[in-house]
Biopython code that builds the backbone (N, CA, C, O; Angstrom):
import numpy as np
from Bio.PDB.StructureBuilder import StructureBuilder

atoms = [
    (1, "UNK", "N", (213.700, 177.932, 46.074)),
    (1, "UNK", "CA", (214.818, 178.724, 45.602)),
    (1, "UNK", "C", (214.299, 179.941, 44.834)),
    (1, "UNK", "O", (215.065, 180.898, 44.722)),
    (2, "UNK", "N", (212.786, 180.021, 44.164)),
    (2, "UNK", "CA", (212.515, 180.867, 43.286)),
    (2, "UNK", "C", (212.465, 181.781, 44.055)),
    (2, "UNK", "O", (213.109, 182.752, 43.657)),
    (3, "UNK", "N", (212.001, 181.906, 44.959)),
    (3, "UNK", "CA", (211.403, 182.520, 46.124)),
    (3, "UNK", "C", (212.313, 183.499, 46.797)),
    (3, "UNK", "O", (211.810, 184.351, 47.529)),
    (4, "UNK", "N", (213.357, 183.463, 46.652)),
    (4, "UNK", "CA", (214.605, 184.378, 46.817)),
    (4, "UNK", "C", (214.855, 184.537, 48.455)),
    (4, "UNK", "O", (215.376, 185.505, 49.007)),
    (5, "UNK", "N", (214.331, 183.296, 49.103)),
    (5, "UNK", "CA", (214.301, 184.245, 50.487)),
    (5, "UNK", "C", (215.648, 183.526, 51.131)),
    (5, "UNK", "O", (216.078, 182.556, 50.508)),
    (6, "UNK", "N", (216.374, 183.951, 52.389)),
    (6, "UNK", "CA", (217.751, 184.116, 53.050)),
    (6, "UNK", "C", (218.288, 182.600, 53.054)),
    (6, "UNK", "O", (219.201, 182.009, 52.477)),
    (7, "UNK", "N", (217.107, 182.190, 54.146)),
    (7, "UNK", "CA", (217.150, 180.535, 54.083)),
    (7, "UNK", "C", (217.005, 179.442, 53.324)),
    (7, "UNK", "O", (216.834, 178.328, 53.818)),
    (8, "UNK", "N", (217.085, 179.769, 51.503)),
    (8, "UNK", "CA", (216.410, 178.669, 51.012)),
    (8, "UNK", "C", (217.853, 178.392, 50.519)),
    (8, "UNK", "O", (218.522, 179.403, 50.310)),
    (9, "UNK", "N", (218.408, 177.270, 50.312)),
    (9, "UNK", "CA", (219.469, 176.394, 49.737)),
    (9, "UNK", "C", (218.996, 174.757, 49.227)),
    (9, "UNK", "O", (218.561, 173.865, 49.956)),
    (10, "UNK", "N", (219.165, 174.724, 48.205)),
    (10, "UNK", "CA", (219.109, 173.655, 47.317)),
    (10, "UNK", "C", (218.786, 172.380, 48.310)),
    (10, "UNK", "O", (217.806, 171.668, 48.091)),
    (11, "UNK", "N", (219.857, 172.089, 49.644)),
    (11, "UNK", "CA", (219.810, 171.135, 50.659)),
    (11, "UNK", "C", (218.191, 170.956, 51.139)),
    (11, "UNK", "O", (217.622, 169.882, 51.338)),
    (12, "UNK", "N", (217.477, 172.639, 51.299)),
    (12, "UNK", "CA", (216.652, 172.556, 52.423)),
    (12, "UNK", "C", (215.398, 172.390, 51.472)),
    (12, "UNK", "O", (214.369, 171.836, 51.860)),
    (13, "UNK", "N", (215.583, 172.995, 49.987)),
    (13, "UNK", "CA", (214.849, 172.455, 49.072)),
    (13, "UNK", "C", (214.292, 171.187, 49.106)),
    (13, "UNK", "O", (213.172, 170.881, 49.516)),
    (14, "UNK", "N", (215.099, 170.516, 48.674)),
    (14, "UNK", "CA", (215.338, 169.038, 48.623)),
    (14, "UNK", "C", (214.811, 168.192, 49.343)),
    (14, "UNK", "O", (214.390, 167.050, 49.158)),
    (15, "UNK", "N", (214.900, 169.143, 50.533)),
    (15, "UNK", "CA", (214.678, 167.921, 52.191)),
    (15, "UNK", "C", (212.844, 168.312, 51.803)),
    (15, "UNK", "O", (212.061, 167.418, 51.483)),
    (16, "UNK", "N", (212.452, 169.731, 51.915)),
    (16, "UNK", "CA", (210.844, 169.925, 51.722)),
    (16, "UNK", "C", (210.534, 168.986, 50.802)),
    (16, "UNK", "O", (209.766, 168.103, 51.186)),
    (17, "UNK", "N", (211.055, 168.923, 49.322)),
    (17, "UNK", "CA", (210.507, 168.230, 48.403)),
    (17, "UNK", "C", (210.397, 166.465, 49.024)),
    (17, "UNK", "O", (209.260, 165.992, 49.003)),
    (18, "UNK", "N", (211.045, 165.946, 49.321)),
    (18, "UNK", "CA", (211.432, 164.868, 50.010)),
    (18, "UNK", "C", (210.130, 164.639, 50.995)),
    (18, "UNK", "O", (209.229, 163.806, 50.905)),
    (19, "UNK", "N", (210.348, 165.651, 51.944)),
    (19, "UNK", "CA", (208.976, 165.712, 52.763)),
    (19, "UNK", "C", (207.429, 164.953, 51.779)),
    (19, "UNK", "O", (206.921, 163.835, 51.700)),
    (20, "UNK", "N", (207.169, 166.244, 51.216)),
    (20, "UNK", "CA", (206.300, 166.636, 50.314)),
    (20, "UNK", "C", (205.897, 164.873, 49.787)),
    (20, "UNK", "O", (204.881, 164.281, 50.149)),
    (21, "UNK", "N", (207.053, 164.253, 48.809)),
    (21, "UNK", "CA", (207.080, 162.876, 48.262)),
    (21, "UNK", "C", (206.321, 161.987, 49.049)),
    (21, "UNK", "O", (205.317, 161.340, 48.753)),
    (22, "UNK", "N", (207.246, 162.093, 50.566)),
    (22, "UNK", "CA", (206.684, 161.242, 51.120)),
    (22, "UNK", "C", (205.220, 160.726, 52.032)),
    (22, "UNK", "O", (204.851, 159.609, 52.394)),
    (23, "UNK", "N", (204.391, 162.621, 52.255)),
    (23, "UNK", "CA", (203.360, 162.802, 52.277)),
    (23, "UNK", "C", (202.381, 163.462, 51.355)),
    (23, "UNK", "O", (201.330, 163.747, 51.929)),
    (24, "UNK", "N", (202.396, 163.562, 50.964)),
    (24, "UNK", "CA", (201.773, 163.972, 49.939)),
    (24, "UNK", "C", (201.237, 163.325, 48.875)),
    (24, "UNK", "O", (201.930, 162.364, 48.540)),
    (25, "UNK", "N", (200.009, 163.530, 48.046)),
    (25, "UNK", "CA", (200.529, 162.555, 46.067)),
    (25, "UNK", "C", (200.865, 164.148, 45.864)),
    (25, "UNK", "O", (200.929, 165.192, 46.513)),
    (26, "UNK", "N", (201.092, 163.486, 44.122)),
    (26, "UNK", "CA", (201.441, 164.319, 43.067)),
    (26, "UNK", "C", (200.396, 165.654, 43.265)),
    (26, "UNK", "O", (200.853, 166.779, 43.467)),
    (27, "UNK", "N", (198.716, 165.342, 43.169)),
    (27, "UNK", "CA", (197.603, 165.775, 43.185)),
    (27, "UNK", "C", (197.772, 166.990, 43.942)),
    (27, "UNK", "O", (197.784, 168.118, 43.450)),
    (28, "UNK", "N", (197.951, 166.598, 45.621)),
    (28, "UNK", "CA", (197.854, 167.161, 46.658)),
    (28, "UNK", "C", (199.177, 168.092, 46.459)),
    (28, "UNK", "O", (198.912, 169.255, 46.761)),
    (29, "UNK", "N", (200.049, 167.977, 46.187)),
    (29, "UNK", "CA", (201.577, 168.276, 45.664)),
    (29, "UNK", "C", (201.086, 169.686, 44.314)),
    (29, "UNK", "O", (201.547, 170.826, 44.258)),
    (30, "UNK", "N", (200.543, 169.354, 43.838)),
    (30, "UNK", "CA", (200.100, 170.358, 42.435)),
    (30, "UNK", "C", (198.978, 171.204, 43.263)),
    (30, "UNK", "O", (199.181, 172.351, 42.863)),
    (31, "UNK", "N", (198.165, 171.250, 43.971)),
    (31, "UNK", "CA", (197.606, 172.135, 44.797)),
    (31, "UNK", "C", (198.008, 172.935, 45.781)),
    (31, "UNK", "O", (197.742, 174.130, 45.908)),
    (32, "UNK", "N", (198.849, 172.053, 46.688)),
    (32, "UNK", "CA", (199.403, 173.014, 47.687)),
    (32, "UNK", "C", (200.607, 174.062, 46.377)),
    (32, "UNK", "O", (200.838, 175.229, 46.693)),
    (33, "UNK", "N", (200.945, 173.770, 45.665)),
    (33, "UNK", "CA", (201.406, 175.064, 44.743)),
    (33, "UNK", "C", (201.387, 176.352, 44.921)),
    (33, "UNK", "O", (202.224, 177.205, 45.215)),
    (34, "UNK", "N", (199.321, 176.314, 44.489)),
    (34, "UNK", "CA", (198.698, 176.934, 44.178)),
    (34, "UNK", "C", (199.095, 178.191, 45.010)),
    (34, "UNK", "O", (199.507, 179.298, 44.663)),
    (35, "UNK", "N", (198.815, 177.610, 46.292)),
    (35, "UNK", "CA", (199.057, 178.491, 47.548)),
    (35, "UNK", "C", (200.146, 179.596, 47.265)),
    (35, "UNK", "O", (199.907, 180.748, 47.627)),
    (36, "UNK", "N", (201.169, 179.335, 46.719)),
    (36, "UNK", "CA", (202.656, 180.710, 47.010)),
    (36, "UNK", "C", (202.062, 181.524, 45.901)),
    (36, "UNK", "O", (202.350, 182.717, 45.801)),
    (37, "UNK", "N", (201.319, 180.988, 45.141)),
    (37, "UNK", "CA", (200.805, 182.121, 43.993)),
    (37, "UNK", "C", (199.245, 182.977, 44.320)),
    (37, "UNK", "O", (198.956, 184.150, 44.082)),
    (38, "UNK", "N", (198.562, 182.072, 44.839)),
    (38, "UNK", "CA", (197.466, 182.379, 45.538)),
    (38, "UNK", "C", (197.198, 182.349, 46.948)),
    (38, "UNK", "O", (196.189, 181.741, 47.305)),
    (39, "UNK", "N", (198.164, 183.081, 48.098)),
    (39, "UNK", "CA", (197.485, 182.636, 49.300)),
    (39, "UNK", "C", (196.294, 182.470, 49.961)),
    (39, "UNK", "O", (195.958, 181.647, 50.813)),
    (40, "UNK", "N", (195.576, 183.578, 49.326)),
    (40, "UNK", "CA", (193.810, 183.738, 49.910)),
    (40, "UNK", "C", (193.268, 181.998, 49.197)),
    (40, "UNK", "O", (192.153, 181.553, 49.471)),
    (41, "UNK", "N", (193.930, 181.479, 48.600)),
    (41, "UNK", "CA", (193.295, 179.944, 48.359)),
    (41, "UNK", "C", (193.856, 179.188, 49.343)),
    (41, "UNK", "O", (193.543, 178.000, 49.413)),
    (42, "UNK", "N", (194.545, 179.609, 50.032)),
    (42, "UNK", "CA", (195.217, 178.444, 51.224)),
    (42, "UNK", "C", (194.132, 178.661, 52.360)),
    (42, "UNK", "O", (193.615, 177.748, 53.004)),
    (43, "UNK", "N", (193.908, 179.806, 52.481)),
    (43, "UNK", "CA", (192.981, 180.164, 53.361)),
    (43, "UNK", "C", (191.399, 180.085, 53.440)),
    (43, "UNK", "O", (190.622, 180.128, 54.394)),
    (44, "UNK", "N", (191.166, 179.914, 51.655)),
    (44, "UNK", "CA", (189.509, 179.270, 51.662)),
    (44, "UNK", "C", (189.432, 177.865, 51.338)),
    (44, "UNK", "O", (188.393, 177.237, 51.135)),
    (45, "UNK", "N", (190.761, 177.365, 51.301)),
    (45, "UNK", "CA", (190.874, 175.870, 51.908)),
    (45, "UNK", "C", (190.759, 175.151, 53.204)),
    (45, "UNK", "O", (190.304, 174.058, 53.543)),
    (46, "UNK", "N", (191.482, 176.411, 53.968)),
    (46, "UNK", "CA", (191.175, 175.865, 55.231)),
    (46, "UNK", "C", (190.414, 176.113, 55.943)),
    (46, "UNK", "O", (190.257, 175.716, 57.097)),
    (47, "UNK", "N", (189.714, 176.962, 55.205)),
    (47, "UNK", "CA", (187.917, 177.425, 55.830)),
    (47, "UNK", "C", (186.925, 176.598, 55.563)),
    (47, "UNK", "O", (185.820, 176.486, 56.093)),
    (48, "UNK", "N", (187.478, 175.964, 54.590)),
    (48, "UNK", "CA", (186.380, 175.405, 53.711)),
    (48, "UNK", "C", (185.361, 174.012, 54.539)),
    (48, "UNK", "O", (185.978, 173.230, 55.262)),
    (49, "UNK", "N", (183.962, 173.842, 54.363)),
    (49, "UNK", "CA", (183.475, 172.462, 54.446)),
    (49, "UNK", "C", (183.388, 171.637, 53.853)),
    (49, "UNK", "O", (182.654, 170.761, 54.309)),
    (50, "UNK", "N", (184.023, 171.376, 52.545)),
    (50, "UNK", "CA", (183.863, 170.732, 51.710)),
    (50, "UNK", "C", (184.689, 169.979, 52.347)),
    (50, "UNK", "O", (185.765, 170.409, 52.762)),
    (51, "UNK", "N", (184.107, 168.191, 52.580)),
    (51, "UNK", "CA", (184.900, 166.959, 52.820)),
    (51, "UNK", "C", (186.534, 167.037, 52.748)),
    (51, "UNK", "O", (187.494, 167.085, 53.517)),
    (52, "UNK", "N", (186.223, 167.018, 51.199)),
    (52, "UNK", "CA", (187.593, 166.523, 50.375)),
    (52, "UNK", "C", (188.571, 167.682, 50.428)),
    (52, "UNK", "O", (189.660, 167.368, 49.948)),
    (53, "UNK", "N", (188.509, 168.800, 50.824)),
    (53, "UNK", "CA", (189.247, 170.072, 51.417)),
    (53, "UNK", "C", (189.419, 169.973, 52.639)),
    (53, "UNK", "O", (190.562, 170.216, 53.029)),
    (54, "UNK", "N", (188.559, 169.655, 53.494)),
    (54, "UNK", "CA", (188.948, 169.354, 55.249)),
    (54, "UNK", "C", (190.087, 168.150, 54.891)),
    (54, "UNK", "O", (191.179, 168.244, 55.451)),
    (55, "UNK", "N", (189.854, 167.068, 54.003)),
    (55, "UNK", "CA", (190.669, 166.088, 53.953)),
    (55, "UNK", "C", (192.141, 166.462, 53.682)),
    (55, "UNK", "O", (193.171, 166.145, 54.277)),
    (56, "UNK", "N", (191.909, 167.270, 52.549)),
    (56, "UNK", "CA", (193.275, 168.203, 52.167)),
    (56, "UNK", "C", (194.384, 168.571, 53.009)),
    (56, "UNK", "O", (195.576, 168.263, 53.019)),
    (57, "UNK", "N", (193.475, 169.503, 53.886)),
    (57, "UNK", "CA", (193.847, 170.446, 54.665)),
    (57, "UNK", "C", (194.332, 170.097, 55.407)),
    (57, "UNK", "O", (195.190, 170.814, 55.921)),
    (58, "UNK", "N", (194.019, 168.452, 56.047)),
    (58, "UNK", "CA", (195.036, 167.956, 57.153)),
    (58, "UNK", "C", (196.017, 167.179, 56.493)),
    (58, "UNK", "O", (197.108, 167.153, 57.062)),
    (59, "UNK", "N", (195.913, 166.535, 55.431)),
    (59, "UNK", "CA", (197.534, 166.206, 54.976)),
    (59, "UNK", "C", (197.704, 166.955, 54.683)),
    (59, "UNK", "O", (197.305, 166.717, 53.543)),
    (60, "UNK", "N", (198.137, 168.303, 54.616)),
    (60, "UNK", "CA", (198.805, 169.647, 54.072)),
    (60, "UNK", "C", (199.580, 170.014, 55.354)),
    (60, "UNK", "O", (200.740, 170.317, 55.634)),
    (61, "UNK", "N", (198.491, 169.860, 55.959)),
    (61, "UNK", "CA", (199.322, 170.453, 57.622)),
    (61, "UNK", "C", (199.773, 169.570, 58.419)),
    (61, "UNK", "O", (200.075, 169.971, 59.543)),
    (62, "UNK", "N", (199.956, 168.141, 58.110)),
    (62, "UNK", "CA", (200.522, 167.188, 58.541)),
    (62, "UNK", "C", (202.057, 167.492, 57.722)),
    (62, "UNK", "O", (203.014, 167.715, 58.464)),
    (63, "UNK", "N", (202.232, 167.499, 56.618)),
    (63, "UNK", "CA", (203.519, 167.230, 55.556)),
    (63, "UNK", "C", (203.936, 169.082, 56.044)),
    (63, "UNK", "O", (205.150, 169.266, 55.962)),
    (64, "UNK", "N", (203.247, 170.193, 56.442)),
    (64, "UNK", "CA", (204.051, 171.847, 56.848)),
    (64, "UNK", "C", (204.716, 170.839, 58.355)),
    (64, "UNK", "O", (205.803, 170.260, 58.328)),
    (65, "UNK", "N", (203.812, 170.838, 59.502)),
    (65, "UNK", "CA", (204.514, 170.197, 60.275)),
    (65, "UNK", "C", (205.527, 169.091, 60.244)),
    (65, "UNK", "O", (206.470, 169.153, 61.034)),
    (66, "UNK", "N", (205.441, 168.246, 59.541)),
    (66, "UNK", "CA", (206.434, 167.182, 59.486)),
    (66, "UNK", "C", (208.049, 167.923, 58.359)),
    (66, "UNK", "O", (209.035, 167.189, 58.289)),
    (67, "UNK", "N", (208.078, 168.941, 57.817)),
    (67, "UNK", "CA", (209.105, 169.911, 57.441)),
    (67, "UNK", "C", (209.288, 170.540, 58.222)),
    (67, "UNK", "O", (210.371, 171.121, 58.282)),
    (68, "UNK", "N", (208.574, 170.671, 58.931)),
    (68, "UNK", "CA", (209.536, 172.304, 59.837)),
    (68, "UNK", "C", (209.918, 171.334, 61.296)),
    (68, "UNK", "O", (210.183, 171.969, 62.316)),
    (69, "UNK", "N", (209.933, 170.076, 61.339)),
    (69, "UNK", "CA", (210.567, 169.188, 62.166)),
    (69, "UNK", "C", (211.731, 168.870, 61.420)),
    (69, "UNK", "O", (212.751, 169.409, 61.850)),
    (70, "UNK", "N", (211.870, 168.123, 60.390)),
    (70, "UNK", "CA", (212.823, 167.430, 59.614)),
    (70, "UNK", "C", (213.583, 168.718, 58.544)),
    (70, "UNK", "O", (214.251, 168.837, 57.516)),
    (71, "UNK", "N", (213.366, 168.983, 58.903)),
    (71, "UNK", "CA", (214.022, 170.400, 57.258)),
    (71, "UNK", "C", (214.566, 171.768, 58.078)),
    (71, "UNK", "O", (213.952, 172.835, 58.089)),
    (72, "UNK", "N", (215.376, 171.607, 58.512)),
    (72, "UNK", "CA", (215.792, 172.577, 59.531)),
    (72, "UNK", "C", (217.145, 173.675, 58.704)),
    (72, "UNK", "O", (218.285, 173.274, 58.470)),
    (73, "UNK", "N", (216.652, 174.992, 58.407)),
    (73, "UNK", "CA", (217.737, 175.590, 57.496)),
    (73, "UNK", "C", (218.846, 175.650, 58.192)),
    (73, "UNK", "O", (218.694, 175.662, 59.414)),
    (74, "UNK", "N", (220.253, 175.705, 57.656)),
    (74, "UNK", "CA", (221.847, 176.183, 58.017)),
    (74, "UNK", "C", (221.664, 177.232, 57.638)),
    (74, "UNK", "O", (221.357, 177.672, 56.530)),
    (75, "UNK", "N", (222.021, 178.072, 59.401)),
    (75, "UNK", "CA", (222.664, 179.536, 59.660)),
    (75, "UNK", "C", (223.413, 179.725, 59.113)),
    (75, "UNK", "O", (223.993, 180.807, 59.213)),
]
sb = StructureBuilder()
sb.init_structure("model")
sb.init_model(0)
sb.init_chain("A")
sb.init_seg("    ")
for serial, (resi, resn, name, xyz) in enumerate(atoms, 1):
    if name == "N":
        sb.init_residue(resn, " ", resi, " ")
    sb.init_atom(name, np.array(xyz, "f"), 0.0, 1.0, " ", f" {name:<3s}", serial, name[0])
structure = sb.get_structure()
């Protein structure tokens, strides 16, 4: 919602956060954050070799994909 953009409504909020809960921890949840404030960190995350960042990086993009299936905004 902070985010001001056309499609965001409290509903579709909700449903991401929901997402998020259910894949995600808290941890992984407080990092992917980072990202809307820092994008170039989303991106030397997913460059990255570090184990525990490759590890990241696919529950991150497991829980983007599993929202943009289940979290569908109203036109």
């Amino acid at each position: 919602m902070a985010a001001d953009r056309k499609a965001a409504s409290p509903a579709l909020c909700g449903c991401v956060q929901g997402v998020a809960n259910q894949t995600l921890s808290g941890r992984d949840q407080s990092r992917a954050v980072a990202f809307f404030t820092e994008p170039q960190l989303a991106q030397d995350t997913r460059q990255s070799e570090n184990p525990s960042s490759e590890a990241f990086w696919k529950r991150y993009k497991g829980f983007t994909e599993m929202a943009s299936q289940v979290c569908v905004p109203v036109a």
